[in-house]
N, C-alpha and C positions, 0 to 999 in steps of 0.2 A: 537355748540353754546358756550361750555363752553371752548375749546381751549385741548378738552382730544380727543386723536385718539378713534375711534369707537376699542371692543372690537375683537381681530381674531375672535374669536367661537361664537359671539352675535347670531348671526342669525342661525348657527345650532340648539341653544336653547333654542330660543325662541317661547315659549307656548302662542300662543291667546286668548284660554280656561281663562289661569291664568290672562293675562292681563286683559282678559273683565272682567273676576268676582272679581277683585280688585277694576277695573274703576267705578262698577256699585252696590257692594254690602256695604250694610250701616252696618261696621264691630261692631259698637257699639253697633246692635241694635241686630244682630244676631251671640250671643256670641257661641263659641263651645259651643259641648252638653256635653264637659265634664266641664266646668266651675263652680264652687261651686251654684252660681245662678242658674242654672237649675236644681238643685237636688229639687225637691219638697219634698223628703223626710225627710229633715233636713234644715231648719231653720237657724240654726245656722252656718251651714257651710261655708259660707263667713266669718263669725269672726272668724271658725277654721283654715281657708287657704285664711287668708288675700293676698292679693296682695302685689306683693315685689315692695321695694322702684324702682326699674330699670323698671319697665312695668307698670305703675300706668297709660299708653296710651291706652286704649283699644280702640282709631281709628286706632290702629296699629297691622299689622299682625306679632305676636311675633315667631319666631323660637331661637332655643337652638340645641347649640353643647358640648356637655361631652364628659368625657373619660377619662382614667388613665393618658393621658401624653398628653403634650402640643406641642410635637413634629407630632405627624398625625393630631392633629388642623391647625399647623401653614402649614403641605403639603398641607391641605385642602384650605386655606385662600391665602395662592400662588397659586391657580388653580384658584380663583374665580375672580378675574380681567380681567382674557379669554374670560370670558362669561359678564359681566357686568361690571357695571363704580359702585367700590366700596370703601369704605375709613373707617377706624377707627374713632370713635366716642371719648367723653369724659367717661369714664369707671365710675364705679358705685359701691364706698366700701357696701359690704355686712358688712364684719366683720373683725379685725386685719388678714391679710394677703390675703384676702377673696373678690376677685370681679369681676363683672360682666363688660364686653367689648361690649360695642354694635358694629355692624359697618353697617353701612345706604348704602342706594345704590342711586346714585347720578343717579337716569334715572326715566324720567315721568310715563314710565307703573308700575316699580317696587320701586318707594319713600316710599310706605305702609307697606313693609316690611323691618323689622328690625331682623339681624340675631347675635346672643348674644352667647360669648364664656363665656361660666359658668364654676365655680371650679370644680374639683372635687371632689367625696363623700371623707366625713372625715373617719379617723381610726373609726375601731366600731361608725360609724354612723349606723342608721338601713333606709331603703329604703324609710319608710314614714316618717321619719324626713327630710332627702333630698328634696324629693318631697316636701314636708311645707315649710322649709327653700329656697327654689328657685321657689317657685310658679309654679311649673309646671303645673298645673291645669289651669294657663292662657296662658300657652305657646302652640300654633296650632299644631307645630310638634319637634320632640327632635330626632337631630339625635345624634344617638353614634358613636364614631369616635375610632379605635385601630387601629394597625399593628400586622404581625407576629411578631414585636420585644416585643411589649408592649398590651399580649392577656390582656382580661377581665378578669376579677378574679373574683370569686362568687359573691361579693356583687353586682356586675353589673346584674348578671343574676337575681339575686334578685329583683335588679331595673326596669329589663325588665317586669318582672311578676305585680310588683307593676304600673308598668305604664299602664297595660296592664286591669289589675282590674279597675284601674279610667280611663278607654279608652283613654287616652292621645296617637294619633298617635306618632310612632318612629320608624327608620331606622338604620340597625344597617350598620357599614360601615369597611370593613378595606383595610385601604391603604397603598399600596403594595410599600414598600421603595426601591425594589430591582425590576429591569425591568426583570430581567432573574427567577422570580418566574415561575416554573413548575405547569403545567396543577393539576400532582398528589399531590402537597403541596395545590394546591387552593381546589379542592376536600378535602384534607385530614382537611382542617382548617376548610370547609365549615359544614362539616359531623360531626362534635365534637362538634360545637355548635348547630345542630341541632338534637343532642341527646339531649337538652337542650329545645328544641321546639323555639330554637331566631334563624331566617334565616339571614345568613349574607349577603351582596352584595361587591362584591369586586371594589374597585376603582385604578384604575392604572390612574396616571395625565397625563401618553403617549398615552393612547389608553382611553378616556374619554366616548365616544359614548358608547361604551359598554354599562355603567353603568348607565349613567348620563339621556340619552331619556329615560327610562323606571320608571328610579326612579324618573323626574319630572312629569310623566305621571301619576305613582301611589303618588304621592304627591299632586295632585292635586288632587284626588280623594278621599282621604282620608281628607281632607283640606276643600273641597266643600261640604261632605257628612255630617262633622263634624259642621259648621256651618246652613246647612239648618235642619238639629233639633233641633238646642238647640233655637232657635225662637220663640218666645210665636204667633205664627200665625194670631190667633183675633186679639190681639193687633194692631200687625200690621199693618192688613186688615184693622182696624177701625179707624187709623191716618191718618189725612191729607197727602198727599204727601210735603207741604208748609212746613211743621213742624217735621216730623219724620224726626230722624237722624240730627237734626237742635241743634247747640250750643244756647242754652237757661239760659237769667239771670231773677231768681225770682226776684219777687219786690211784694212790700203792702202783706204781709204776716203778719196777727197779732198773731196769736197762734205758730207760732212759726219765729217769727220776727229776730231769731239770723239767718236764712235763707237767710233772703234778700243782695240781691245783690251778692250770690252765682251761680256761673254757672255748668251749667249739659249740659246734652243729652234728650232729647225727645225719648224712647223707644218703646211710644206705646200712642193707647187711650182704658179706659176703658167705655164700653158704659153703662153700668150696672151705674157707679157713672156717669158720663159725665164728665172726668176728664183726662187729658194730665198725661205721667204715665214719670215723669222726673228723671233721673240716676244720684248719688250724689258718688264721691268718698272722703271717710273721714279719711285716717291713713289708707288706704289699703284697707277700708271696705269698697263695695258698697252696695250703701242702696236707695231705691225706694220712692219718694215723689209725690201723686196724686196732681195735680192741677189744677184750674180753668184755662182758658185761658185768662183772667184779671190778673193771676198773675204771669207773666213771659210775656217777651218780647225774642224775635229772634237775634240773633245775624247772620248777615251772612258775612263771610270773603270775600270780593271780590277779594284778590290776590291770595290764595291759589290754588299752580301749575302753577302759574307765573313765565316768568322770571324778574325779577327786578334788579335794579340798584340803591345802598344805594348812601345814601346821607345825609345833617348832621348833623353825626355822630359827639359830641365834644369832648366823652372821647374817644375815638377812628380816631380822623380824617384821617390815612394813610386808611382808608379803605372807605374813603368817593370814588365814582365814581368806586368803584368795581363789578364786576356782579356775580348773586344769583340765585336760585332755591329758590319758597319759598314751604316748604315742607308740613307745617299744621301750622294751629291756634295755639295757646295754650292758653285754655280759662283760666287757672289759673290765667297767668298775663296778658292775652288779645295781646299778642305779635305773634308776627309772627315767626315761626325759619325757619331759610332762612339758607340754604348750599351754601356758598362761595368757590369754586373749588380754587386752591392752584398749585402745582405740580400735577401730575399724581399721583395717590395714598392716596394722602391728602387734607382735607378741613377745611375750619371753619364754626362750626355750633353758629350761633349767631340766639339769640330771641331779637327782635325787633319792633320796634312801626310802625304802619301804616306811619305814616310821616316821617318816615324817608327810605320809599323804595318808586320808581319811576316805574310804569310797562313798560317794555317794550317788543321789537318784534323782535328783534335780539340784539346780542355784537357783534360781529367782534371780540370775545376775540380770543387772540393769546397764544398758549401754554407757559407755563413757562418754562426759560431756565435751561438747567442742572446745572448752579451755582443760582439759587433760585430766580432771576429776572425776571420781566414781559418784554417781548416786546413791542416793539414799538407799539402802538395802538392809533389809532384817540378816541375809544370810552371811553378809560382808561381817568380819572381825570387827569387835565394837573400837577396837584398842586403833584396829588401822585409820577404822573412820571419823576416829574424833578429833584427829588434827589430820586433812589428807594429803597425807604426801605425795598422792599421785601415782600411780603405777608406771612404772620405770615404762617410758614407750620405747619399745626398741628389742632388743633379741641378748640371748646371751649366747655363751658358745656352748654347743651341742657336750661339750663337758662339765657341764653343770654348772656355769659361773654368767653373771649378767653381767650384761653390757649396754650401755644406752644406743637404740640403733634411733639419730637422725631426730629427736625428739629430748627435749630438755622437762627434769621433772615441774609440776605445776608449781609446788610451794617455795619456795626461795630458803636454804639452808638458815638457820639460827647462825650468827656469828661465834665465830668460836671465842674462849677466852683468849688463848694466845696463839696467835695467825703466824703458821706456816713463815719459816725462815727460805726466802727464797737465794740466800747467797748462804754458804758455810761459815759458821762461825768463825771468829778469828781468835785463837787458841789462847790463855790464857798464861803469860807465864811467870813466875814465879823471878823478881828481882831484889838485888842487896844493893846496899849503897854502896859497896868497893867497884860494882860491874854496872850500876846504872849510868846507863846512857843517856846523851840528849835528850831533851823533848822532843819530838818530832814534831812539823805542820800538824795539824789539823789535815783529818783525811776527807775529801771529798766522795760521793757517791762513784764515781766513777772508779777510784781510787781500791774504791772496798772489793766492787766487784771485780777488779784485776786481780787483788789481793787473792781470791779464791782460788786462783790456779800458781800460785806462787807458793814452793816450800814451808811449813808450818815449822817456826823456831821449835827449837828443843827436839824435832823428830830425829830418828838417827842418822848419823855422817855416812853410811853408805846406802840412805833408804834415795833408791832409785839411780844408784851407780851406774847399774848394767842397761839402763834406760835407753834407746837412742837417741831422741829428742837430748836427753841430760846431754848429752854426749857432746850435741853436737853444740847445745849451748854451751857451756863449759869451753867450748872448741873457741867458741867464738867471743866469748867475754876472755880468755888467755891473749886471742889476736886484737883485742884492742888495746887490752892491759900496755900488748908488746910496742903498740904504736903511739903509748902517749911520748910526752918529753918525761925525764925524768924532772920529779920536782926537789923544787931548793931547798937545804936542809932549814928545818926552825932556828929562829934565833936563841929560841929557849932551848938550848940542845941539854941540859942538862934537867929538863923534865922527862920523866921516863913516857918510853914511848909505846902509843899505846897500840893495843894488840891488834894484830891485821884483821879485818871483817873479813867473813868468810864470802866468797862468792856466792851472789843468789843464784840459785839455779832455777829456769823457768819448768815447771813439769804440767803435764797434760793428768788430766783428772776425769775419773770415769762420772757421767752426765748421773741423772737418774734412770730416764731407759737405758741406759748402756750398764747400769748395773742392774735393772729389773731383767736385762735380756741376758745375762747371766744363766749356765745351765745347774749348776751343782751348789744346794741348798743345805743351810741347817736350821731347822723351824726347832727356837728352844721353845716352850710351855707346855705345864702340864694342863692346861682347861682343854675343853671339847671345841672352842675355837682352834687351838692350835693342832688339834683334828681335819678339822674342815680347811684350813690353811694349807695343811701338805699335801693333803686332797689335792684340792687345787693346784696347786704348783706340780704334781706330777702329771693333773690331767691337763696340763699346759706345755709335757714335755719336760721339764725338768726333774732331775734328779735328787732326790729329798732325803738328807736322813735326818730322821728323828731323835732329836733328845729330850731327853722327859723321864721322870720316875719309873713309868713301865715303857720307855721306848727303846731303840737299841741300843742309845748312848744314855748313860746317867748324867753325865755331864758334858761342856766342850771340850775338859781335861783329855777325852777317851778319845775324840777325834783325832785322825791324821797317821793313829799307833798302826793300821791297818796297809802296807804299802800297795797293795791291789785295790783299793777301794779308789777314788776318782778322787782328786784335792777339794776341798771345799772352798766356794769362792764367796759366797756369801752367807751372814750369820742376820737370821731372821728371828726377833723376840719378841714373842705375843702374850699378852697378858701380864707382862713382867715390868717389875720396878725399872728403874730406868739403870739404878744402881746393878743389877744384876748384868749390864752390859759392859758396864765399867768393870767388874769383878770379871770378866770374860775378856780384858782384854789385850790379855798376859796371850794366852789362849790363840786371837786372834792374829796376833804378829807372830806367833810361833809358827801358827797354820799357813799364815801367806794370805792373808783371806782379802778380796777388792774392797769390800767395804759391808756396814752393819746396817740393817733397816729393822726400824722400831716400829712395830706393827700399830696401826691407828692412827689418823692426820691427827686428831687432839691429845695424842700424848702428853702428859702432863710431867709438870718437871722435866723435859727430856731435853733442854737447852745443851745444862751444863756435860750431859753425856754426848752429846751430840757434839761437843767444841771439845772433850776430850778423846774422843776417838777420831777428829778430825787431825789434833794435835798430835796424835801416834801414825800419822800416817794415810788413815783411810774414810774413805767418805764413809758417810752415814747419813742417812735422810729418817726421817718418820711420814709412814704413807701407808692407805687403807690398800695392802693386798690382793685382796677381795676384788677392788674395783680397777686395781693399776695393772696387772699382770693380769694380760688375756693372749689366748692360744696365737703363737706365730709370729707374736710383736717385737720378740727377741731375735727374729732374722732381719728384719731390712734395718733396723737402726743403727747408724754409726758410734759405735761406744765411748766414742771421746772427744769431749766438747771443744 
């Protein structure tokens, strides 16, 4: 359907057992038994082994791949395309250098799972900090992945033990880089770690059968056994079947009213209170809320494991008439994330609105060509196909927004009319003939671009006082000032003398990431793009408010009057004259704001606002949103160039 060849080894591989008990078991409701929630012994243990930012899905069956080197992952991850239709996802910063890769599996029985390449343990890490810091305790099964080139080292074995205590299933693996490995080195590597009590299974990617039927057979076993305990059974038993496992939004909640219109999971009913026992994740921590059944409503997805066909789409239009997988809900933003097949190997995972997908019962889609084109196709958009721009190869992030993963598009962009200012203007100012000065040299290239981080005349006399960098220059052009000689008075002593130049003061200027990784937004416009814009930027983690005609500010004027609400750091205008920024930027020096970003690289006219808002003070760039700001980019960048 999707235009990808069926896999050589699918069907050697394929486990019915695993299919059924994916198709039919309701994973939310029946977490493993090693899950911090099923300890009855401890309370607390959900806030001790929160949930990591990359699995926060518990309708998702999570596996993990570790190991010292990224080299037996990547043997690993080239084998698995044989057996399934799989693709890299949008990856997930843990922590500077530090993250987590999902990759989804584009096929109806196995969509549910999601298999994640995790870092390795840090130097002197100890084994249950690992475990905390990557949530293993939510993760079903954890395979370890070496070679003879790149054994385990203690701490691994330590790991094994540690995972071994919190029952978390794991597979240790090593794959065999040399096909001529001898019978007596596979013995002799097998028997050294099970001095160890860790049994290893060998994987050769030539001879797969071997390894592969047995260990999905005990995978499943381990898998099935692990979820039908951790179950609260009564519960269960005592839920409607209409409502368990059902995406549920509170509502009319007065005791605790910041609740409403929050959605969860239905996990259970308690019959003792008479009460829907509904599953809230809040910062990693899941937390259990009884309720009336007056005070929640059902939500049910009717596309989910559909195939669909988008449509429009206006920040995105080349992908209008494209065909999807839609894989799950996502109740957070009520969107759908739909997998878009690409090339063989790659996809875009976009989250998306009910109205903008079409169900349907076939595509006719036709493979994509070895130079990144779609075929010819009746079912393809006509509008897409008649100049093709190539289907973005690569992934977006699981919150709706694409991103090119590793793949550049086919057609080469149209030139724009006027190309992207890669230095800041330099401010225009306004001169008389009582106070014009010198001519000055002629400035070289080099010259301009110094100029960008140096004080914009006419800005104000205390903009950047409290600075430290000002400070210190300022510190140190006063110590040079103090070391010259004094100079000789003029001869002309009775021409008036002219007025002292003010000290340049060098200042540091926030880059474009260092203002795109900014948290606290204000998206002006009134179009349905500047819809889709705050969208994005809040499912990117930041914080958005709205101003617009029906939004909650009318204008920027209203901003700031609120002292609880979070300062605004950035003033975002989409669809608007260029002028309307200028008129905004009384506004923006009132508010304190880092700098303005004028939505679209082709902005038109946007020079002269852009040299005026550089002149008051603050950067401003014009940049397509949409494509620049993607989840997590706003932690490792250093904000100031």
């Amino acid at each position: 359907q999707m235009g990808w060849k069926d896999p050589p080894l699918g069907n050697d591989f394929h486990h019915p057992g695993l299919v059924n008990y994916l198709s039919h078991t309701l994973l939310e409701v029946v977490l493993p038994v090693h899950a911090p929630q099923n300890d009855i012994s401890s309370e607390s243990k959900p806030r001790e082994y929160p949930r990591p930012n990359f699995c926060w899905e518990a309708y998702k069956m999570h596996l993990a791949m570790i190991g010292p080197s990224s080299t037996c992952k990547k043997q690993f991850l080239e084998f698995m395309p044989r057996i399934a239709h799989i693709f890299k996802g949008t990856s997930t910063k843990l922590a500077p250098g530090r993250e987590a890769v999902p990759y989804h599996f584009l096929d109806s029985d196995l969509h549910r799972v999601v298999l994640w390449d995790l870092p390795e343990i840090k130097f002197k890490q100890n084994a249950e900090d690992y475990v905390r810091e990557l949530g293993l305790l939510y993760i079903d099964c954890v395979f370890m992945l070496f070679s003879e080139k790149y054994v385990l080292t203690d701490i691994y074995c330590k790991l094994c033990v540690a995972m071994a205590l919190h029952g978390i299933p794991f597979f240790v693996l090593c794959t065999q880089s040399e096909d001529g490995m001898d019978e007596k080195a596979v013995r002799r590597l097998q028997s050294s770690f099970q001095a160890q009590s860790v049994q290893v299974r060998m994987f050769n990617p030539a001879k797969p059968h071997e390894t592969l039927e047995p260990l999905i057979n005990d995978f499943f076993k381990e898998v099935s056994w692990n979820r039908s305990k951790g179950a609260n059974s009564d519960r269960v038993k005592n839920a409607s079947e209409a409502v368990l496992g059902q995406t549920v939004r509170i509502k009319n909640l007065e005791k605790k009213a910041e609740l409403n219109g929050r959605c969860g999971v239905c996990i259970g009913f308690e019959k003792d209170q008479d009460r829907y026992i509904v599953r809230l994740i809040t910062g990693g921590v899941e937390s259990d809320v009884a309720l009336r059944d007056q005070n929640f409503s059902i939500l049910k997805p009717k596309l989910r494991g559909a195939l669909v066909q988008v449509q429009g789409l206006q920040s995105k239009p080349e992908l209008n008439g494209r065909y999807g997988f839609v894989d799950e809900f996502l109740r957070e933003n009520e969107r759908y994330r739909v997998f878009l097949p690409d090339r063989p190997g790659t996809a875009l995972t976009m989250a998306l609105k009910s109205e903008n997908l079409e169900k349907v019962t076939s595509t006719n889609a036709k493979p994509i060509a070895a130079n990144g084109t779609v075929e010819a196709s009746k079912s393809f958009s006509p509008a897409a196909r008649a100049a093709p721009k190539a289907a973005n190869n690569g992934t977006t992030s699981s919150n709706g927004t694409s991103a090119s993963n590793g793949a550049t598009r086919s057609a080469p962009k149209e030139p724009k009319e006027a190309p992207k200012a890669k230095a800041p203007a330099p401010a225009t100012v306004p001169s008389t003939a009582a106070t014009a000065p010198a001519a000055a040299p002629e400035k070289t290239k080099e010259d301009e671009d110094v100029s960008a981080f140096l004080p914009k005349v006419g800005a104000a006399d205390d903009e950047g006082s409290d600075d430290l960098m000002s400070r210190i220059f300022a510190a140190e052009a006063e110590a040079e000032a103090a070391a010259d000689p004094p100079r000789k008075a003029s001869a002309a002593s009775t021409a008036p003398a002219p007025a002292p130049e003010k000290t340049r003061v060098r200042r540091l200027q926030l880059s474009l990431p260092g203002l795109l990784g900014l948290r606290v937004w204000a998206v002006i416009g009134d179009s349905p793009e500047a819809e889709d814009i705050s969208d994005h930027l809040m499912e990117c983690g930041k914080t958005v408010f709205d101003v617009s005609s029906t939004g909650t500010f009318a204008s920027t004027a209203e901003l700031g009057k609120d002292p609880n609400l979070p300062k605004t750091e950035v003033l975002a205008f989409v669809d608007q004259d260029p002028s309307s920024a200028l008129a905004a930027l009384d506004d923006a020096i009132r508010l304190g704001v880092r700098g303005v970003v004028l939505h679209g690289e082709d902005a038109k006219d946007a020079a002269e606002a852009l040299a005026e808002c550089r002149s008051a003070g603050l950067v401003a760039f014009t940049v397509d949103l949409l494509q620049a700001v993607q989840p997590g980019t706003g932690f490792p960048v250093a904000p100031l160039d």
